[in-house]
DSSP file (Angstrom, degrees, kcal/mol; ACC not computed):
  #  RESIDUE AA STRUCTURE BP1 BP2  ACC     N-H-->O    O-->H-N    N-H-->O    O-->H-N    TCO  KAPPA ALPHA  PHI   PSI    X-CA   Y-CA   Z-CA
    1    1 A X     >        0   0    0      0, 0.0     4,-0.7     0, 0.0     3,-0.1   0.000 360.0 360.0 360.0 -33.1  -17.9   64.8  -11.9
    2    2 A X  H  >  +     0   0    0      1,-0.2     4,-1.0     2,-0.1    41,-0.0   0.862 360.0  65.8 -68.4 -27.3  -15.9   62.2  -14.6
    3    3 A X  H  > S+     0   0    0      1,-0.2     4,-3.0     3,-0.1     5,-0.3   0.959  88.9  58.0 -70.1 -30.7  -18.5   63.0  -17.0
    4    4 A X  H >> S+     0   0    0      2,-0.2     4,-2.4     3,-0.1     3,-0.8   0.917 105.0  46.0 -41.3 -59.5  -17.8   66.6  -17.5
    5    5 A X  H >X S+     0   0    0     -4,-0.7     3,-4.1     1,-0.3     4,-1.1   0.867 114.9  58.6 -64.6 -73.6  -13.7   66.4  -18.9
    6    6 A X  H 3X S+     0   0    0     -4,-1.0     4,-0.6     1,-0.3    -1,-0.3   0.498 104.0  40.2 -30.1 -35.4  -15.4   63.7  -20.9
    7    7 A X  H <X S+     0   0    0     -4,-3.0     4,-2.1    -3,-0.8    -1,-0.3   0.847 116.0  60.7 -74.5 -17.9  -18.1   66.0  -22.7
    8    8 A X  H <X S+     0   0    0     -3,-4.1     4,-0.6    -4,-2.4    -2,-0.2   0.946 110.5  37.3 -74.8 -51.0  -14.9   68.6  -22.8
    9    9 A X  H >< S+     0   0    0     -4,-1.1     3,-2.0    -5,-0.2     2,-1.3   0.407 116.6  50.3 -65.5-115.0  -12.9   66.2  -24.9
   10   10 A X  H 3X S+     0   0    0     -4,-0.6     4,-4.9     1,-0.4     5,-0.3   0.117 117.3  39.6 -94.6 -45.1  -15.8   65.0  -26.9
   11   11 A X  H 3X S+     0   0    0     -4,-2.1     4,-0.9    -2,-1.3    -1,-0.4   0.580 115.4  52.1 -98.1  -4.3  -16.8   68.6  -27.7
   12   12 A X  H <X S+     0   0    0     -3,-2.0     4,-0.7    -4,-0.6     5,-0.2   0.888 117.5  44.7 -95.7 -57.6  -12.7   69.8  -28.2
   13   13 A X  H >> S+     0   0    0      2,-0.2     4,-3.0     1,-0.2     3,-1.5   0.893 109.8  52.3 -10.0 -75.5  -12.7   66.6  -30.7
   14   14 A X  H 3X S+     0   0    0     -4,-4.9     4,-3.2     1,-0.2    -1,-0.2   0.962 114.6  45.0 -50.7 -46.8  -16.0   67.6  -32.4
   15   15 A X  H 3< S+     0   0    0     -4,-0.9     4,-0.4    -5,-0.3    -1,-0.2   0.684 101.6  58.4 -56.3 -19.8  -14.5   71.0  -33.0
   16   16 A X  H << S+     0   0    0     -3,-1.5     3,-0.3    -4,-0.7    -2,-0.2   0.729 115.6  42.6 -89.3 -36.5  -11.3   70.1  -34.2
   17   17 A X  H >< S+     0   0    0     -4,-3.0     3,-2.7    -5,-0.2    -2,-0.2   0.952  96.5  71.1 -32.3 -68.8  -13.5   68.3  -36.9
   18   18 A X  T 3< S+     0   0    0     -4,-3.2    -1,-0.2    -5,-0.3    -2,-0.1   0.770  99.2  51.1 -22.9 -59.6  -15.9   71.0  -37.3
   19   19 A X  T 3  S+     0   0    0     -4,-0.4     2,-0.7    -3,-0.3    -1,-0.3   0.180  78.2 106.8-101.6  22.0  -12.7   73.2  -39.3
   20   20 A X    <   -     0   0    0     -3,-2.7    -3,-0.0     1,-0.1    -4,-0.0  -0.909  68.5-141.7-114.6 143.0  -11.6   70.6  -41.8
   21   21 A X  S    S+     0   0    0     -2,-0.7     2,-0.8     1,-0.2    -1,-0.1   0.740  87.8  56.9 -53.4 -46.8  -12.9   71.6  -45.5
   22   22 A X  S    S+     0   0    0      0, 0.0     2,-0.3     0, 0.0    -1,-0.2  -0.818  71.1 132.6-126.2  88.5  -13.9   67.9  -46.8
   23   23 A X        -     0   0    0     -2,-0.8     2,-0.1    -5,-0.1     3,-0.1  -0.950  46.9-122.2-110.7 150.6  -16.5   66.4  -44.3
   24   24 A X        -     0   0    0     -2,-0.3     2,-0.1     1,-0.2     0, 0.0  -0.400  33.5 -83.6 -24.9 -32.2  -19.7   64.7  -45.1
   25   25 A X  S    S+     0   0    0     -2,-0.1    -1,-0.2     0, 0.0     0, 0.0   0.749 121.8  12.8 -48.4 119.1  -23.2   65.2  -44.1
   26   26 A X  S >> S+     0   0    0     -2,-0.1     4,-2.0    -3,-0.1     3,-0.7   0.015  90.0 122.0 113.2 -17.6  -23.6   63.8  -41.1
   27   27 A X  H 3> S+     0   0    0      1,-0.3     4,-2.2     3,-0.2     5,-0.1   0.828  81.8  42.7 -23.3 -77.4  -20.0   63.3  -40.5
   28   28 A X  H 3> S+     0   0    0      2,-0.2     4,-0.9     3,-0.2    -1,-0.3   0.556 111.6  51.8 -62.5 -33.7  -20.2   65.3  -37.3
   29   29 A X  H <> S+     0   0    0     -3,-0.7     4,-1.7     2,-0.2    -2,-0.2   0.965 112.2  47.2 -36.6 -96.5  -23.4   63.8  -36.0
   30   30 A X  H  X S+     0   0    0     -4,-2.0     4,-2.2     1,-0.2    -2,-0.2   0.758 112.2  52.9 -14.9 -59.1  -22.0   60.1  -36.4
   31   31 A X  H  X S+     0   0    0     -4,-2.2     4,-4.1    -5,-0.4    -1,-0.2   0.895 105.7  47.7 -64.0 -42.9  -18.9   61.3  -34.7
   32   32 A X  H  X S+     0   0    0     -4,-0.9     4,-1.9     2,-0.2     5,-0.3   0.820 112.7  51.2 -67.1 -32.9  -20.6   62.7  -31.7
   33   33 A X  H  X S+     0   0    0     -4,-1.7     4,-2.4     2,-0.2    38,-0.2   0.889 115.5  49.5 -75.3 -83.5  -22.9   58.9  -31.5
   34   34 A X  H  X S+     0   0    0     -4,-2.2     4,-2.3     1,-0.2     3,-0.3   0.751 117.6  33.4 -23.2 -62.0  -19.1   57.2  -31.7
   35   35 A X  H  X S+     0   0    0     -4,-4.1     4,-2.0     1,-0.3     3,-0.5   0.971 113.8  59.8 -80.7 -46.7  -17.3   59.1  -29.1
   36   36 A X  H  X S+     0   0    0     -4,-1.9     4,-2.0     1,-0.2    -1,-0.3   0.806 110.6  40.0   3.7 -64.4  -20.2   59.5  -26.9
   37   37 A X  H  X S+     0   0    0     -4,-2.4     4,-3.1    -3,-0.3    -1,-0.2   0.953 113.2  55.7 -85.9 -43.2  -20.6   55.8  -26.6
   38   38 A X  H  X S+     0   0    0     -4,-2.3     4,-1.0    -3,-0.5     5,-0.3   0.970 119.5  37.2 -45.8 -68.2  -16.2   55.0  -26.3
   39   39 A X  H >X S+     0   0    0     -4,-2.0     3,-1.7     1,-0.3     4,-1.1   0.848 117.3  51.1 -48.1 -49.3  -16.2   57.5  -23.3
   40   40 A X  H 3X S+     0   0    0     -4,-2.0     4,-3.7     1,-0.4     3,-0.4   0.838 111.4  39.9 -67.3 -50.8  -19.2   56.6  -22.0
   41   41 A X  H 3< S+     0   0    0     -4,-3.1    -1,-0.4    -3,-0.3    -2,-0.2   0.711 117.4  50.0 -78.5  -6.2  -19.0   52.9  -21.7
   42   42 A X  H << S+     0   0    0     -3,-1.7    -2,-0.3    -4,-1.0    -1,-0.2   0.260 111.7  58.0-111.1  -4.3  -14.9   53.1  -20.4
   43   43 A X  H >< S+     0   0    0     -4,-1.1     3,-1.6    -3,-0.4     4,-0.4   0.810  97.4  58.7 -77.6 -60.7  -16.7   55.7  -17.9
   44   44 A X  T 3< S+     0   0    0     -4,-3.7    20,-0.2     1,-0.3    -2,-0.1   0.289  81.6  79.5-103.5  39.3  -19.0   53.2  -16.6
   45   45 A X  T 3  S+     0   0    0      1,-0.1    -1,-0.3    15,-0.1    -2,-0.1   0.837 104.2  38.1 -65.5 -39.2  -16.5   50.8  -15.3
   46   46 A X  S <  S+     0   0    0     -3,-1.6    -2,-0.2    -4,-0.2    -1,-0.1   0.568  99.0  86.6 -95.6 -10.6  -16.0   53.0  -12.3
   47   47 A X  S    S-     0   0    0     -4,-0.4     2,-0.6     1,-0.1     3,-0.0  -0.245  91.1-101.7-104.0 161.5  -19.9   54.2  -11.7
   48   48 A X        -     0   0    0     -2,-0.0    -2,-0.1    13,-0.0    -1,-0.1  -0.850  39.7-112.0 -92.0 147.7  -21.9   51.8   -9.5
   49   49 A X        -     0   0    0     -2,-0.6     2,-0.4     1,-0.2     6,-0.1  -0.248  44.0 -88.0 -63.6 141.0  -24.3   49.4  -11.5
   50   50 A X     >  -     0   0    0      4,-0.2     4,-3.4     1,-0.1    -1,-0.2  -0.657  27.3-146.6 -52.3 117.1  -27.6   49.9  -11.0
   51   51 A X  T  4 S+     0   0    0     -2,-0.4    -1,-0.1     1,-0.2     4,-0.1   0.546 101.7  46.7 -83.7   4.9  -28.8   48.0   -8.1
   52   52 A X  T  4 S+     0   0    0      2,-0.1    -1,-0.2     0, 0.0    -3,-0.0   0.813 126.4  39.5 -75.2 -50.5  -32.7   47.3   -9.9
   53   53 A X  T  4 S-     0   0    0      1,-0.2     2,-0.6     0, 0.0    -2,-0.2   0.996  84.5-176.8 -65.3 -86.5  -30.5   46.4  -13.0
   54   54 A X     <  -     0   0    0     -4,-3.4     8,-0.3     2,-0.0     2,-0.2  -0.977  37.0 -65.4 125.2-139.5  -27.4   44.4  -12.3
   55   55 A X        -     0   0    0     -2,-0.6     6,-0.3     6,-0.2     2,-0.2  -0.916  36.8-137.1-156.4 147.0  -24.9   43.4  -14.6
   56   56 A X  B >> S+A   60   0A   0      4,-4.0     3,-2.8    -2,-0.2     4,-0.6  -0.524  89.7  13.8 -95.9 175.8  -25.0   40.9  -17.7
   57   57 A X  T 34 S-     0   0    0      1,-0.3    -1,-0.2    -2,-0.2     4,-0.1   0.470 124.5 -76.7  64.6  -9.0  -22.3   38.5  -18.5
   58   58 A X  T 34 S+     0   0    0      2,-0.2    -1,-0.3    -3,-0.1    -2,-0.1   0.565 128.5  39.8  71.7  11.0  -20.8   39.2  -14.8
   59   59 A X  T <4 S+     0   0    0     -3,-2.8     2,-0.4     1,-0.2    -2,-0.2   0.253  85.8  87.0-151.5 -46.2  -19.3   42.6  -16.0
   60   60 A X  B  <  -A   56   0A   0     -4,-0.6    -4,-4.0    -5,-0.1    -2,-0.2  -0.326  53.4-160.9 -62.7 117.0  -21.3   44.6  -18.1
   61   61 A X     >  -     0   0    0     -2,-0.4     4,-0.9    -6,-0.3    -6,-0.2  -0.417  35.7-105.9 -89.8 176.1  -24.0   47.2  -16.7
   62   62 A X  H >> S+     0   0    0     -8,-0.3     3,-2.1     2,-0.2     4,-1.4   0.965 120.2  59.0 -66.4 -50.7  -26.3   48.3  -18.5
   63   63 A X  H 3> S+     0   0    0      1,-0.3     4,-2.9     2,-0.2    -1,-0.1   0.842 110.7  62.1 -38.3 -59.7  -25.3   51.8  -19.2
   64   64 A X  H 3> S+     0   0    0      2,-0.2     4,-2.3   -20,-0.2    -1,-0.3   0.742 100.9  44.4  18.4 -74.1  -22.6   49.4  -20.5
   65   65 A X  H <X S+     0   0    0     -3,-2.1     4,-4.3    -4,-0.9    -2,-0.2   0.985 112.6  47.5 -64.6 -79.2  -24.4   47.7  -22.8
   66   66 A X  H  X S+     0   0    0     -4,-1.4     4,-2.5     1,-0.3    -2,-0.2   0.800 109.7  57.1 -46.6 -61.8  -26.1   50.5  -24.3
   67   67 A X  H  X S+     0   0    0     -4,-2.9     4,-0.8     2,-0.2     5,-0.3   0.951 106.7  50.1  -2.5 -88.4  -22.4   52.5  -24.6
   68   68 A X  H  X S+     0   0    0     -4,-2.3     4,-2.2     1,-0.3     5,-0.4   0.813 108.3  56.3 -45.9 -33.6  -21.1   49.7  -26.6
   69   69 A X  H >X S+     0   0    0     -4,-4.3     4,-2.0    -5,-0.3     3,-0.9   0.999 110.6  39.6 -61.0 -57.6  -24.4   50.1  -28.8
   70   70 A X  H >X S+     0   0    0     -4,-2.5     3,-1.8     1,-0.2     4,-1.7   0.920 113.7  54.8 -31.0 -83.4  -24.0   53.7  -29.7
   71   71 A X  H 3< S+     0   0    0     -4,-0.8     4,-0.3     1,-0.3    -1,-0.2   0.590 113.7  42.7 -42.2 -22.7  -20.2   53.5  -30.2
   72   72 A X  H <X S+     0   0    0     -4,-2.2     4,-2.0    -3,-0.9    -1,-0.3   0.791 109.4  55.2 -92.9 -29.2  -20.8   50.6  -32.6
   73   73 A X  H << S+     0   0    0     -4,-2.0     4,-0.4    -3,-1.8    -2,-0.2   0.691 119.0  33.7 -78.3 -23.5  -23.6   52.1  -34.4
   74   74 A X  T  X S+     0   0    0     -4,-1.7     4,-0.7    -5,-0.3    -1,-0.2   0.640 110.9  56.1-119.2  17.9  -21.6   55.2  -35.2
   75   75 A X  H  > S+     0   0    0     -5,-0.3     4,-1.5    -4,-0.3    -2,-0.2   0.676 113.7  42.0 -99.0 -54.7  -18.9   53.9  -35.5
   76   76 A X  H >X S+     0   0    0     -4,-2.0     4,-4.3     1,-0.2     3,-0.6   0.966 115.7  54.5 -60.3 -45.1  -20.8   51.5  -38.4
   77   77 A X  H 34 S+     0   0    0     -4,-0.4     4,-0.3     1,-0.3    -2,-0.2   0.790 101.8  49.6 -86.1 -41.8  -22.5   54.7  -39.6
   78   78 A X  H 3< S+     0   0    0     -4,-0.7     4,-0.4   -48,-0.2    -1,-0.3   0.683 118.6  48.2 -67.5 -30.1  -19.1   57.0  -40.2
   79   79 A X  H <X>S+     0   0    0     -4,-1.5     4,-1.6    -3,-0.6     5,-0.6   0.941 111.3  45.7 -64.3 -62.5  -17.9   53.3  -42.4
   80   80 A X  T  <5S+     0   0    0     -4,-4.3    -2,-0.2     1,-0.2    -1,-0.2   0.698 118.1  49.4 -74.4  -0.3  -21.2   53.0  -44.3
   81   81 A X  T  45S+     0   0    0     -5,-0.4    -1,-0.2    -4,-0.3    -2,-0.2   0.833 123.4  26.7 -86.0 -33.2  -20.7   57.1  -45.0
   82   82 A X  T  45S+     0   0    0     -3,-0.5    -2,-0.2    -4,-0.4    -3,-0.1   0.716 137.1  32.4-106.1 -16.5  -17.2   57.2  -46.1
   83   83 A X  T ><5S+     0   0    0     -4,-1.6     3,-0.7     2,-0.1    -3,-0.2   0.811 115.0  58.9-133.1 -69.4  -17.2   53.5  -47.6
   84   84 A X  T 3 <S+     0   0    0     -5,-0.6    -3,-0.1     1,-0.3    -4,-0.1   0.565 108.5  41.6 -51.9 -35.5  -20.8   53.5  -48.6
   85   85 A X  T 3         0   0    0      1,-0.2    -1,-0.3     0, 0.0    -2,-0.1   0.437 360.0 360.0 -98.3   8.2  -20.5   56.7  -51.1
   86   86 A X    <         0   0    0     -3,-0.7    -1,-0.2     0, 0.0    -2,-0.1   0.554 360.0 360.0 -97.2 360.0  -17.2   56.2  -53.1
């Protein structure tokens, strides 16, 4: 049920993007990987760990882990776009 307003911000975000004149290629892509992974991993503080899985560190789930990866890999990827080209 939490995930839903999340995809509703993510997708009201991506749209509000969408209608400015000077984005990149891939801009929108990139963006989607970033916020994806923010929501996602501050989302699965409340969700129960997977009980096969566990948690690393003594806090971190997997879904966790794997969040933080996205969000930093488009998060890197919107830097090396805008950074990367000048």
């Amino acid at each position: 049920l939490y995930e839903s307003p999340k995809n509703l911000v993510n997708a009201g975000i991506l749209f509000f993007l969408s209608q400015k004149k000077e984005l990149k290629e891939g801009t929108l892509f990139w963006s989607f990987w970033a916020l994806y992974g923010f929501f996602r991993f501050n989302i699965e503080f409340v969700r129960e760990p997977d009980s096969q899985i566990g948690v690393f560190f003594g806090w971190l789930s997997m879904g966790q882990l794997l969040s933080g990866a996205m969000f930093l890999v488009g998060v890197g990827a919107l830097l090396w776009l805008y950074r990367g080209s000048e």
